[in-house]
LUMRO-826145 format. One line per 4 residues: their letters; for each residue x, y, z of C-alpha. Coordinates in steps of 0.25 Angstrom, whole numbers, plus 5000, padded with zeros to 4 digits. Last residue first. Layout:
a = X Y Z ~ ...
END
This chain:
xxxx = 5112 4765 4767 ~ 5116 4756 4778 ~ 5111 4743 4780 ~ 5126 4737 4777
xxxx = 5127 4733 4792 ~ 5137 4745 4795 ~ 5127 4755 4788 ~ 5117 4750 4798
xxxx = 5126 4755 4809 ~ 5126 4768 4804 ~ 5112 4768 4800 ~ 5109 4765 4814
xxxx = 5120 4775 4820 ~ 5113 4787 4812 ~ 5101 4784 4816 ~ 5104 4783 4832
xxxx = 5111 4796 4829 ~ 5098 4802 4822 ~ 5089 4799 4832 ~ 5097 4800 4845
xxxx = 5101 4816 4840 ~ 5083 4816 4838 ~ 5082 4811 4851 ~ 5094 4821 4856
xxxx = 5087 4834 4850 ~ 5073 4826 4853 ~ 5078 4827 4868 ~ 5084 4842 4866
xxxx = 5069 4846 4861 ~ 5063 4842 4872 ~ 5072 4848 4881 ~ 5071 4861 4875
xxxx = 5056 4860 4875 ~ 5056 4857 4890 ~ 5066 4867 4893 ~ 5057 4877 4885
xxxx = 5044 4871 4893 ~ 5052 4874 4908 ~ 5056 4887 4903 ~ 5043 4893 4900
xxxx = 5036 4886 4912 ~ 5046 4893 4920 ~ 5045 4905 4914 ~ 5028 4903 4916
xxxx = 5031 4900 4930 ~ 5041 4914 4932 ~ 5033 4921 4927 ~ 5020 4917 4934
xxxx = 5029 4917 4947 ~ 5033 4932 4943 ~ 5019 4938 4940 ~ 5014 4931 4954
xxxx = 5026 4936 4961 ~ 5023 4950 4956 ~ 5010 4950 4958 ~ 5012 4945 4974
xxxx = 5022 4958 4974 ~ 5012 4967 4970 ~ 5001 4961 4978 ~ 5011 4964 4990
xxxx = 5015 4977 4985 ~ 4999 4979 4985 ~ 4996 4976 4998 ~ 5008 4982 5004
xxxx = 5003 4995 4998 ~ 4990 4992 5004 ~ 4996 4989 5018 ~ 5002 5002 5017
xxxx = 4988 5011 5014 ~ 4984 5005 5025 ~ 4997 5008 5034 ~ 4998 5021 5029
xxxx = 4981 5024 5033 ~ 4982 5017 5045 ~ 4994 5027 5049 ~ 4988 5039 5045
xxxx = 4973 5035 5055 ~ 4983 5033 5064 ~ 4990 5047 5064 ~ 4975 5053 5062
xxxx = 4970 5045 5076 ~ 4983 5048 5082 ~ 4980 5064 5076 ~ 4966 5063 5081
xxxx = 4970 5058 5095 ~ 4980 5069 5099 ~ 4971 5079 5096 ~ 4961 5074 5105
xxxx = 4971 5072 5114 ~ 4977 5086 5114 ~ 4962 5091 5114 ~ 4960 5084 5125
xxxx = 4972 5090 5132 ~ 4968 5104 5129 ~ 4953 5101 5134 ~ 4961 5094 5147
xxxx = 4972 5107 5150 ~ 4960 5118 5145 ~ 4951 5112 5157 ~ 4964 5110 5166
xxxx = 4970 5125 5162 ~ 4957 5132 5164 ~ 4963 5147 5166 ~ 4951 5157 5164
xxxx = 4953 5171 5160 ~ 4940 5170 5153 ~ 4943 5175 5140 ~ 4956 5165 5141
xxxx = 4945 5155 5146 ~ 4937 5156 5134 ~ 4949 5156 5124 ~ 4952 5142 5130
xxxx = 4938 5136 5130 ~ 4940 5139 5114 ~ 4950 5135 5113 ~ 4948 5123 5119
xxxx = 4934 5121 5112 ~ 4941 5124 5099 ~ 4951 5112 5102 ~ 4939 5101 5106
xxxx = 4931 5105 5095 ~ 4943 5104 5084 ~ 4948 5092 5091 ~ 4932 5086 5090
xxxx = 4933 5090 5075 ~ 4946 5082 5070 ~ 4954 5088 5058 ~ 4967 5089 5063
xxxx = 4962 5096 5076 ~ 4968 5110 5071 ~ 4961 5107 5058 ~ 4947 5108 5065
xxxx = 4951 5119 5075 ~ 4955 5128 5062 ~ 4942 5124 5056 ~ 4934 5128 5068
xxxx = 4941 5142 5069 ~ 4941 5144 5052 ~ 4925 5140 5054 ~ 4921 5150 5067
xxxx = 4930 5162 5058 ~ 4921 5159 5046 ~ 4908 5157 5055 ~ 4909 5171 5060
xxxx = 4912 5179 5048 ~ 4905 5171 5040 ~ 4890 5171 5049 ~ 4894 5187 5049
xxxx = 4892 5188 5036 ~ 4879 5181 5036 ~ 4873 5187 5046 ~ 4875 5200 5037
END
């Protein structure tokens, strides 16, 4: 039977604290602070006492204690946005430094590509016109022979 009424009571008791709890966004001393008010508050209704400037300064201190956690919590938020967006910023910047890195390799090893073709190509038209000399310069000698009678 003890039992019993062990669940009956400390179900009630638990809901209570909970609701406190959550009520102060998750911060004990808030919760305590806050069911001690009401709990000073109900006593003085029973009572018939008025303690406006007791009840004004726990009130008030609850407002600031209140006030606090959400600030600290707000904060706490925007660290965590500005953290998480220096990362991104990190890695757009590796990204971009990649990129670069990729492009500049590709745009040397082009370079290089097209430097040695216009070296072959040159090459190839200097033994064009050294071969053209050649066969000019062999065609006018045996037609100057051929003058003299040395000809063919």
């Amino acid at each position: 039977m003890a039992g019993r009424r062990i669940v009956y009571v400390g179900l009630p008791v638990a809901a209570i604290g909970g609701y406190y709890l959550y009520a102060a966004g998750g911060e004990p001393k808030v919760a305590q602070k806050k069911a001690e008010h009401d709990a000073e508050s109900a006593k003085a209704s029973l009572k018939g006492q008025n303690i406006s400037g007791a009840e004004a300064k726990k009130q008030g201190e609850e407002w600031a204690q209140i006030a606090g956690s959400k600030i600290d919590h707000t904060v706490d938020d925007v660290r965590n946005k500005v953290h998480d967006a220096d990362k991104t910023i990190s890695a757009k910047v590796s990204e971009a430094e990649a990129k670069f890195e990729k492009l500049k390799n590709n745009t040397a090893s082009q370079f290089d590509k097209s430097k040695n073709d216009t070296k072959k190509e040159f090459n190839q038209s200097i033994d064009n016109f050294d071969k053209t000399v050649e066969r000019k310069t062999a065609e006018a000698k045996s037609g100057i022979s051929s003058w003299f009678g040395f000809g063919k």
